[in-house]
N, C-alpha and C positions, 0 to 999 in steps of 0.2 A: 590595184593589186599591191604596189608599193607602202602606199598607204594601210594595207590591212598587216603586209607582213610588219611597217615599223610600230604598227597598234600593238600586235602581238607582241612582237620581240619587246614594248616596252612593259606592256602587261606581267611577261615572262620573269623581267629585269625585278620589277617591284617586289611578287612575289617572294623571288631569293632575298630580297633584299629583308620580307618582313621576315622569313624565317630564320633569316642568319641574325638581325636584330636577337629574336624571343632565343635563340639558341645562347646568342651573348650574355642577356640578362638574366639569362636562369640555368646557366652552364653550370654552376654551382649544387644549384637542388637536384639539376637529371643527375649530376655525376655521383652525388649523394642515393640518390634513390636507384641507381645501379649495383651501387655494393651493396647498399641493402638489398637487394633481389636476389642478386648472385651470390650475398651468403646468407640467405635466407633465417633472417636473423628474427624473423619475426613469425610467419605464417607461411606454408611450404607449399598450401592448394592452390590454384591460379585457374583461372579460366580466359578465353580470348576475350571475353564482353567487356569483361573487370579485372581491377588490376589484383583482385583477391576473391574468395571465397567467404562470406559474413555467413561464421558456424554459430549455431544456432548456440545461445548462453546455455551454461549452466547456472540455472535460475535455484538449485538447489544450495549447490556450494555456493553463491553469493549472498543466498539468505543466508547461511549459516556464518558464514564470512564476514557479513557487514551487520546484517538486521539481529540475529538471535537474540533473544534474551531467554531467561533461566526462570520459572517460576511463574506465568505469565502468559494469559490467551487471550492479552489486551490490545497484540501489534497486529494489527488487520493484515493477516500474511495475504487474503484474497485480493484484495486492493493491492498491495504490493507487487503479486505473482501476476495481475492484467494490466499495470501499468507497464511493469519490466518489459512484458510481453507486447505489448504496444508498441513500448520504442523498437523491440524488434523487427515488428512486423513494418513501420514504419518510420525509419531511423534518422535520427538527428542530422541533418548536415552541415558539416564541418566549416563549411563558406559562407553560409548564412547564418548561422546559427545565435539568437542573442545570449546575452549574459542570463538572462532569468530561463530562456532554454535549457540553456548547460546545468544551470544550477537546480533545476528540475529533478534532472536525473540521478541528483544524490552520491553520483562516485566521483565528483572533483572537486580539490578544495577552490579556493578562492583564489589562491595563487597560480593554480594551474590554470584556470578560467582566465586572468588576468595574462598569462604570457603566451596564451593562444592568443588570445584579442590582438595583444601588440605583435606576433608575428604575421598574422593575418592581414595586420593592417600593413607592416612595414613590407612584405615582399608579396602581398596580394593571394589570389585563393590559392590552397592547398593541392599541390598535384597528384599526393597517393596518400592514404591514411598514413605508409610508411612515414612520412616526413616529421609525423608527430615524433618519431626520436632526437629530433633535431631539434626541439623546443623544450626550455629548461624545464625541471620538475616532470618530463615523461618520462620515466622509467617502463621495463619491457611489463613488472605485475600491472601496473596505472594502464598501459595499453590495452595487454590482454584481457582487462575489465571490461572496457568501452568500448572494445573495437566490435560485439557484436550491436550496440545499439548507436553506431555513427555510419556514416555513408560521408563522400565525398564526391559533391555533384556543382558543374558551372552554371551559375546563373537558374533562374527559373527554367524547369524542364516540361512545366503542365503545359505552356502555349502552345509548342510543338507536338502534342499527344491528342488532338484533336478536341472536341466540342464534352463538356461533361458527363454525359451520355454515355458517348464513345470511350471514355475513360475509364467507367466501370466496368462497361461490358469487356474490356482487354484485360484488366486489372490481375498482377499475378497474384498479388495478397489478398486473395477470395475466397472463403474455407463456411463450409458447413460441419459443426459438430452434433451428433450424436448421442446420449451420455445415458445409461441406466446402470441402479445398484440399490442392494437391497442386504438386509438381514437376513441369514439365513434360519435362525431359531427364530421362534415365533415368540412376539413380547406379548405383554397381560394386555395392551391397549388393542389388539387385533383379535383376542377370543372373545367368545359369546360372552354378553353382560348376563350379572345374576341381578337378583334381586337384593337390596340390602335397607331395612327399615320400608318396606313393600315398593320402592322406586327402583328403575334398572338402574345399576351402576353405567359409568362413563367410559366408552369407549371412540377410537378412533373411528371416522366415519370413511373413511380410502381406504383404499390395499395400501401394504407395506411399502412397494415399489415406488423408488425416487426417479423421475424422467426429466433430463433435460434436452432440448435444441437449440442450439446457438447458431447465425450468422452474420459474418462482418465481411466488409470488403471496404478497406479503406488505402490511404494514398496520406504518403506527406506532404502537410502543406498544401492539401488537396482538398479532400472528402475522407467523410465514413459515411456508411448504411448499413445497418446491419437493425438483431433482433435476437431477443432471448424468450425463450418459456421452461417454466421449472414447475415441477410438480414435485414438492413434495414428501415424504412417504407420509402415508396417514389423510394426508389431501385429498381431496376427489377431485375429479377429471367434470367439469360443470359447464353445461354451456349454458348460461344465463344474463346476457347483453345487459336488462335493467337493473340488475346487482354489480353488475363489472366482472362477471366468471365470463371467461373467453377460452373454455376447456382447460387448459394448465391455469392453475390456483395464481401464479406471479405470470404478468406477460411485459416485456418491454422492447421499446424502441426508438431507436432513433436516426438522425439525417442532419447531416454536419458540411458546410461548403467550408472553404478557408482561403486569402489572398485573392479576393475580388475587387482587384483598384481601391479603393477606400473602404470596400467591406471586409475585414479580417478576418471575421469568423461570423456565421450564423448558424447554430443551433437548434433543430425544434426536435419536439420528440423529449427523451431523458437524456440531459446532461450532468456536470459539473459544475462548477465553479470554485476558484481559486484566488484568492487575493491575499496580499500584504501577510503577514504572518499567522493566517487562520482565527484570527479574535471572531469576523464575523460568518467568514467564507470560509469553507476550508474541506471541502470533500475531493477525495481521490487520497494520492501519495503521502500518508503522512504519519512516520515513523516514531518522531520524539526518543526517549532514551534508549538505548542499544548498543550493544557492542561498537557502533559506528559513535564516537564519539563525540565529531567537529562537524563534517558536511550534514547531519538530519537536523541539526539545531535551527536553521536558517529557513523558513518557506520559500516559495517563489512566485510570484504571480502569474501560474500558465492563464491565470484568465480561466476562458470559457472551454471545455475539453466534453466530449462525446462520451456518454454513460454506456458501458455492455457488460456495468458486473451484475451479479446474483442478489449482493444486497439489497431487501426492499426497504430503506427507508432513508438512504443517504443521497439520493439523487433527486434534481429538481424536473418536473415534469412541466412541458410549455415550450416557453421560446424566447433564445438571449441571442444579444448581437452586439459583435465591437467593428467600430468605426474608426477610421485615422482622420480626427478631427484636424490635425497637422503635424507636418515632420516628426515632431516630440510629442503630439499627444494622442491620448487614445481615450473614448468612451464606449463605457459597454453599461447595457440598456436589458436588465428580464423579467419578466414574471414567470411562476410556476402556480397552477393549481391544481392538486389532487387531495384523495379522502385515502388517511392514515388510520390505522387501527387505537381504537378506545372504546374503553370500556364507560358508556356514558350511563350517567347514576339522576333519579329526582332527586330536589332539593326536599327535603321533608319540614323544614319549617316555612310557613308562609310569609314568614319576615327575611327570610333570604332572598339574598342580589340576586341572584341566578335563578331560575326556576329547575335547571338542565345544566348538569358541571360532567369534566372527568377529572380525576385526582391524576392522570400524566399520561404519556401516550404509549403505545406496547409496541417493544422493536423487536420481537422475535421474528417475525413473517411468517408463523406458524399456524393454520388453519385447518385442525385437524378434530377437535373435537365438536360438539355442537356450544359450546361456550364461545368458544376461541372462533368459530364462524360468525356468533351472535356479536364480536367485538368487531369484525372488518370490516375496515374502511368504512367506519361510522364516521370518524371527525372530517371535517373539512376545513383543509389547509392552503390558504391563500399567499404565496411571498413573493415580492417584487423589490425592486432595486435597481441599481447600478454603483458602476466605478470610473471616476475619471482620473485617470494618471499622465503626468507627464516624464517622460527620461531623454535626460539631453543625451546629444547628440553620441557623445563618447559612448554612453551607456553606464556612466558612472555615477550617477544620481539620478532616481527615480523618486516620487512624492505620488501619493493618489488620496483622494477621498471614498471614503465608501459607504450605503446606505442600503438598510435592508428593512421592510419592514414586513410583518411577521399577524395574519391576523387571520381565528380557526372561527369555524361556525360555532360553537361551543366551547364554554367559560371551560378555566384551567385552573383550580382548584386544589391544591396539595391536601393528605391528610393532618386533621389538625395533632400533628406532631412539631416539639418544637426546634428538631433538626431543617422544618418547612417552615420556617414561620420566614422567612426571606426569601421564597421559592416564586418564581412568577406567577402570577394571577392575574385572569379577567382573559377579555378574549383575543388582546394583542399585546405587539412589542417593535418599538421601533427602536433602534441599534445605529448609529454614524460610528464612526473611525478615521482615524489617519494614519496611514504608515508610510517608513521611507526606507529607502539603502542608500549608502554613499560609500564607496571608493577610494580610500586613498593609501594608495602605496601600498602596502602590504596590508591592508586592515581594509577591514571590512563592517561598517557601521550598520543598523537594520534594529526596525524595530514598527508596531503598530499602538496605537492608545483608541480606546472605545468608551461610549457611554450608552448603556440603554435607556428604554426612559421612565422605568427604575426609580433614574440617580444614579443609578452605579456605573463606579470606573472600572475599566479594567485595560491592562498596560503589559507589554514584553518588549523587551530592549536587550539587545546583545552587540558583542561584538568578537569577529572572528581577525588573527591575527598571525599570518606565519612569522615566526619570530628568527627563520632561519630558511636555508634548503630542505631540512631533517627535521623541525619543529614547530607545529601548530597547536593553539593553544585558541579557547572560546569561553565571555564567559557569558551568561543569562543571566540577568533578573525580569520578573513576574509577580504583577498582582491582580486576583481578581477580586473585588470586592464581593460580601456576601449577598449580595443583591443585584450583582452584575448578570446580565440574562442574556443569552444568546442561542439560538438554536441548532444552528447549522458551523456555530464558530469549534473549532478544534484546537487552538495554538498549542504549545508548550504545554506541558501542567504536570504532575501527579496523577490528579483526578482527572475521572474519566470525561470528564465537565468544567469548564473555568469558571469557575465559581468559590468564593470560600476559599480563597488561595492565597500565599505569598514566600516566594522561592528564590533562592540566589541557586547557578550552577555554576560550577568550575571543566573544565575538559582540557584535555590535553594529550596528544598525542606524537610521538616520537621514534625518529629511526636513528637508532645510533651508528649502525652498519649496515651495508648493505644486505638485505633479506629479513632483518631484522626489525618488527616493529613493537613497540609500547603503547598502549592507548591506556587512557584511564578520568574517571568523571568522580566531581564527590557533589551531589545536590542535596542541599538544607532548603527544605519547607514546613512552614504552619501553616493550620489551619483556623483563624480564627472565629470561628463560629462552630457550633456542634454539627455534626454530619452524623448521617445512619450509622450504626452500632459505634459513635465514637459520641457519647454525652458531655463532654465538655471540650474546649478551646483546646486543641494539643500541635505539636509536633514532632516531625522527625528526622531520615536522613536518610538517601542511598548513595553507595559508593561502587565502583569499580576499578575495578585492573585484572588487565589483558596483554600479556605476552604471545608473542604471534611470530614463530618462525617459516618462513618460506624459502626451502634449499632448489626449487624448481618451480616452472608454473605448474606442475602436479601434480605438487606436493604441497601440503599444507600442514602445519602443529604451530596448538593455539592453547594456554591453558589462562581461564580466567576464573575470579574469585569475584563474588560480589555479599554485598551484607547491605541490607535495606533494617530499618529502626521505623515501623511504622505504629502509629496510635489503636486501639482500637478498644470497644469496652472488655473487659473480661467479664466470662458467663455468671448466672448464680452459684451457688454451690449450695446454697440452705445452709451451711453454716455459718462459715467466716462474712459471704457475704449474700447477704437475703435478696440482692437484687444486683443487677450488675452496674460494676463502678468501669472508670476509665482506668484503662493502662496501657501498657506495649507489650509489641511484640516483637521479637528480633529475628529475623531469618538471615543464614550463611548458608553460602554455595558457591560450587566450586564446581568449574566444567574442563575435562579435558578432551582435545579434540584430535585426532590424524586423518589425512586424508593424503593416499600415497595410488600412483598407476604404475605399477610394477611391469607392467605392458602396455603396450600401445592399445590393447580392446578389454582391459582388465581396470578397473579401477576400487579401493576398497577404504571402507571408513570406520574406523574404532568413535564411540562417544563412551564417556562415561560423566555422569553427571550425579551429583546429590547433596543433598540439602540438610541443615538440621534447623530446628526454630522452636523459641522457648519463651511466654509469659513471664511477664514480670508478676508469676503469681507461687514463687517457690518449687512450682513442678519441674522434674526433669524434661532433658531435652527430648523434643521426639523427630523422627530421622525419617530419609528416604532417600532410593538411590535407585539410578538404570546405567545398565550396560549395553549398550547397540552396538551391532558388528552390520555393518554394511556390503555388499557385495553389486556390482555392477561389471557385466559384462557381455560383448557385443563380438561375436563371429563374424558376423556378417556385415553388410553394410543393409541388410534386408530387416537381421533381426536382434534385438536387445533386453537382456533381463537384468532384473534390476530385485534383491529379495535383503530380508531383512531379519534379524534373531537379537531381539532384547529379552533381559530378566529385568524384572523391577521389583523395589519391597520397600512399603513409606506402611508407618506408623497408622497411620489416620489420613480422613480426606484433606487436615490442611497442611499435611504434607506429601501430597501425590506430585505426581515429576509429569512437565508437561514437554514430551518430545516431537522436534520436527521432524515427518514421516515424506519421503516421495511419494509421489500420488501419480497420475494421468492428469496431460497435459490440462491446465486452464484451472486443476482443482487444486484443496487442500486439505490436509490434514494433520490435526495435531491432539492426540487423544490426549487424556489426561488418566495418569496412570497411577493408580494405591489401590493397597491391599498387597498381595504376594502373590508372582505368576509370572508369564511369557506374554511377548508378544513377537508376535511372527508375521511379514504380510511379503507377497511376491508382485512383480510386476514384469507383464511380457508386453514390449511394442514393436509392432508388428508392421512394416512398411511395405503395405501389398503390388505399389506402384509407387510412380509420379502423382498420381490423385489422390489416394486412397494409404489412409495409416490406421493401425488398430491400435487400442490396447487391452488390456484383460490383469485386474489387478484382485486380487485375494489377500486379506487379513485375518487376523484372530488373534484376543486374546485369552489364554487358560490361566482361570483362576486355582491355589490353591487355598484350599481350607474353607469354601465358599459354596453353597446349594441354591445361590440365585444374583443374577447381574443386575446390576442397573437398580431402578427403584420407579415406583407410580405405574405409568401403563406402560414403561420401558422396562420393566422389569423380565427378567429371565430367568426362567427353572432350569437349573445347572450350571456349572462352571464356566461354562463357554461363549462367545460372543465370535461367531465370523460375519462378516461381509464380503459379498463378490461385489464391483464395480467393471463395467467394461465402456468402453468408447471408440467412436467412430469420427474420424475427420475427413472430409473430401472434401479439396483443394479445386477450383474450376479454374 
């Protein structure tokens, strides 16, 4: 008995002893993270579980805030709005987290990333996101950004949460979406065909109705599982196995493990991939020029990531896997094979290489006519690869190799045009690379070099550098030769393709005071070789500047001016000139931005934005401009409308105004606006429970001066164009 009570009593003794230790050594952080609670300097919702409430982003003001651009439906907002929404769903954590994580997510610079590291390192994991105010370079705007896509979690949390299985099936990030929306005036491509030179004319072969279903259920540093089908509008609903119709026209899926002893990540199903600065790899996140000045310039190597967008032809289909070869290294191993849309052509002379070519591949995913059916997933696309990288131990120098090789059942053939005469040909392409980052002290080196096998090089190199507390500055050089090939590569560019390229960029952004920011980029590039509508060697040049004041976190005024000097031929005219020659084109614009919540369930957004742009061919300027008045507002915690009243008026189509619209969650929308008219659209979300959320969204634009919309089999008798969209989400 003596025995057990001195067991105890010593048991008791150690105990205090560890707690009054961990009390001694970090009496400093709790007494810090006190005041912070108790004056609520940061976030005011609190629950017993956690030590805050992670409110859901506003994914709309941060587009507009970091990504916008002006003139432009080249920034994959889709991709952008299911990554964001990703980290949401499954948030970064702050303990573990590496440098190409952080740098992932696009809202920190280099410096910030660097002084989390070294506090991380210096007083071990984070006790409450609050603490991020105690680390230099967090400011409360820097927080309020990321505080919905970070978590602060000890150590691995999946070993305690049972067998993989069992993990799904609990899983609170578990949602089935819903999603249909349609036209309400009926277009030319849905009436009955006539006859024209005794043939029916072309019409859509679906009803108008666009369906989607979506499911995910995924875990950080865990898993996903999930699944998409889309139909559509104009699509038919097919069930057809030995074509690949599985009822909705697009089907995808996939199944993602992560942190398995040496296996890091496996893959099957539709993925990603991600390497070194995009030269070979590079689908998912990826921004390039934008209001965001410094942090989009940089890629990151997330590696291998889980496919659940809509786009059908940026993901790889099959199975990839990264392995921790040791402490510092890491290789990842995939192939993909599936059959992409082309339009395959005979060869008509019998002294051609090929018997069977297509002149390029078709990335609409559009399957609505009996053409456009007779093109699907004709080609077949076989690619494999991998990547081996090492990153010491700091994390401040990384190096990898990367190898892709690229080969279709059918030869690839350009028109013999001589903008094509450097364009890939035959029925592969194999592609290596190297890239690296390095670390030091406030700068931040990076960069990737490729060669297909071509011959062509192609090369981006930067370097990011805070030059102060208040001033970061970046700059970029790129070239891609005219013969450089790549399929899946995205890095940097102008073009919508790295090809034909060579560009220095400058960036620079500044806070003189507090609330106060400056951003602004000037990028010089050629093109040396001719490109589509541009018949000789040219270049050009865009610039920006952005003033951006912030009196609150919600409040926002931003006004920016940008002017792009791009090449491009100018048309005939039959006069002056019989055929069209090379010249430019200069386009100015100017966006001003407010965004004010006059109440706590009230929030409202002025834009006004427009453009002028003028040939170097003597003619006057011609102009266009929108005004949007935003309104958002929430009664309830049940229910939330969100509606919208723009006028718009541009000269001609190339100068229509292309405006960011809210949409229902996981979509987007960004109409493109010319001619003279309104545009109107409302949005109700609806939260009928814990499970179950609606939404119900209506738009329209009314044209004046106009007796039909659109144009081809979109065409529409009358002024008018509306759409309803509604959606359904249940949470399990």
């Amino acid at each position: 008995m003596k025995k057990l009570v001195t067991l105890s009593f010593l048991l008791i003794n150690n105990l205090i002893h560890q707690v009054y230790n961990l009390l001694i050594c970090n009496y400093k952080r709790i007494l810090f993270l006190l005041v912070i609670i108790n004056s609520q300097l940061l976030i005011t919702n609190y629950t017993q579980a956690q030590d805050y409430i992670r409110r859901a982003p506003d994914l709309d003001r941060l587009t507009q805030e970091l990504f916008a651009e002006i003139q432009s439906d080249q920034v994959p907002y889709e991709d952008l709005y299911e990554t964001l929404l990703q980290y949401y769903q499954t948030p970064i954590n702050l303990n573990t987290a590496t440098r190409e994580e952080l740098r992932s997510l696009l809202l920190l610079t280099e410096n910030q990333i660097t002084t989390l590291l070294r506090h991380r390192e210096a007083n071990g994991d984070l006790l409450s996101v609050y603490e991020l105010q105690s680390i230099e370079g967090y400011d409360l705007r820097t927080i309020n950004r990321i505080l919905p896509f970070m978590s602060v979690l000890s150590g691995s949390q999946n070993a305690a949460r049972g067998s993989l299985w069992q993990r799904i099936a609990r899983e609170e990030n578990n949602a089935l979406y819903l999603r249909y929306e349609r036209v309400l005036q009926q277009r030319q491509g849905y009436t009955p065909p006539t006859l024209f030179q005794g043939r029916p004319t072309t019409r859509y072969l679906g009803s108008p109705d666009k369906m989607l279903i979506r499911y995910r259920v995924s875990h950080t540093k865990d898993f996903s599982l999930g699944f998409s089908l889309e139909k559509d509008a104009g699509e038919q609903l097919t069930w057809n196995p030995k074509n690949g119709q599985f009822g909705a026209d697009y089907v995808s899926a996939h199944f993602l493990v992560q942190e398995r002893g040496r296996l890091k990540t496996l893959a099957l199903g539709d993925y990603q991939l991600q390497f070194g600065q995009g030269l070979l790899l590079s689908s998912g996140l990826g921004v390039g020029k934008g209001a965001e000045t410094i942090t989009t310039l940089r890629r990151s190597s997330v590696g291998v990531r889980a496919y659940s967008s809509l786009l059908e032809n940026s993901f790889f289909r099959g199975g990839a896997a990264t392995v921790q070869v040791a402490p510092t290294v890491q290789a990842t191993g995939f192939v993909s094979h599936k059959n992409v849309d082309a339009n395959l052509q005979q060869a008509q002379d019998s002294l051609a290489q090929f018997d069977e070519f297509t002149s390029g591949l078709l990335l609409t995913g559009f399957h609505r006519t009996a053409s456009e059916l007779a093109n699907r997933h004709q080609l077949a696309e076989t690619v494999g690869g991998g990547n081996l990288g090492y990153t010491s131990r700091s994390g401040n120098l990384a190096v990898a190799a990367t190898g892709v090789f690229t080969h279709y059942g059918t030869a690839l053939l350009r028109r013999a045009e001589p903008y094509n005469r450097f364009e890939l040909s035959g029925k592969q392409n194999l592609a290596l690379s190297v890239n690296y980052s390095y670390v030091w002290r406030n700068l931040l080196l990076f960069g990737e070099s490729a060669r297909s096998s071509s011959g062509g090089l192609g090369t981006v190199n930067g370097l990011l550098a805070s030059l102060g507390p208040t001033v970061d500055a970046a700059v970029l050089v790129r070239h891609y030769d005219r013969n450089f090939h790549t399929i899946y590569g995205n890095a940097f560019g102008e073009n919508t393709r790295n090809i034909n390229e060579t560009g220095v960029y400058l960036g620079l952004k500044v806070r003189p005071v507090a609330r106060w920011e400056v951003s602004a980029y000037y990028d010089q590039f050629s093109f040396p070789w001719l490109r589509y509508r541009a018949s000789a060697p040219t270049d050009g040049h865009d610039a920006l500047l952005r003033l951006a004041f912030t009196p609150s976190k919600t409040n926002l005024l931003y006004v920016q001016l940008r002017q792009r000097l791009k090449p491009r031929d100018l048309p005939a005219d039959g006069a002056t000139r019989p055929v069209p020659l090379p010249g430019e084109q200069l386009r100015q614009s100017v966006l001003l931005y407010y965004n004010t919540a006059p109440a706590p369930n009230l929030e409202l957004r002025t834009r006004v934005q427009a453009s002028r742009l003028r040939d170097d061919d003597g003619r006057a300027w011609r102009r266009g401009y929108v005004l949007a008045q935003d309104l958002s507002y929430r009664p309830n915690s049940v229910l939330r409308l969100t509606a919208r009243y723009s006028l718009f008026d541009s000269d001609d189509y190339d100068t229509r105004q292309y405006v960011y619209e809210q949409d229902v969650l996981l979509a987007v929308s960004i109409p493109a606006l010319y001619g003279q008219g309104t545009r109107v659209y409302g949005i109700a979300e609806v939260r009928v429970n814990r499970a179950i959320t609606l939404w119900l969204r209506y738009a329209e634009t009314r044209y004046r001066y106009q007796t039909t919309v659109g144009s081809g089999l979109e065409t529409i008798q009358g002024p008018l164009r509306g759409e309803v969209k509604a959606q359904m989400r249940v949470k399990f």
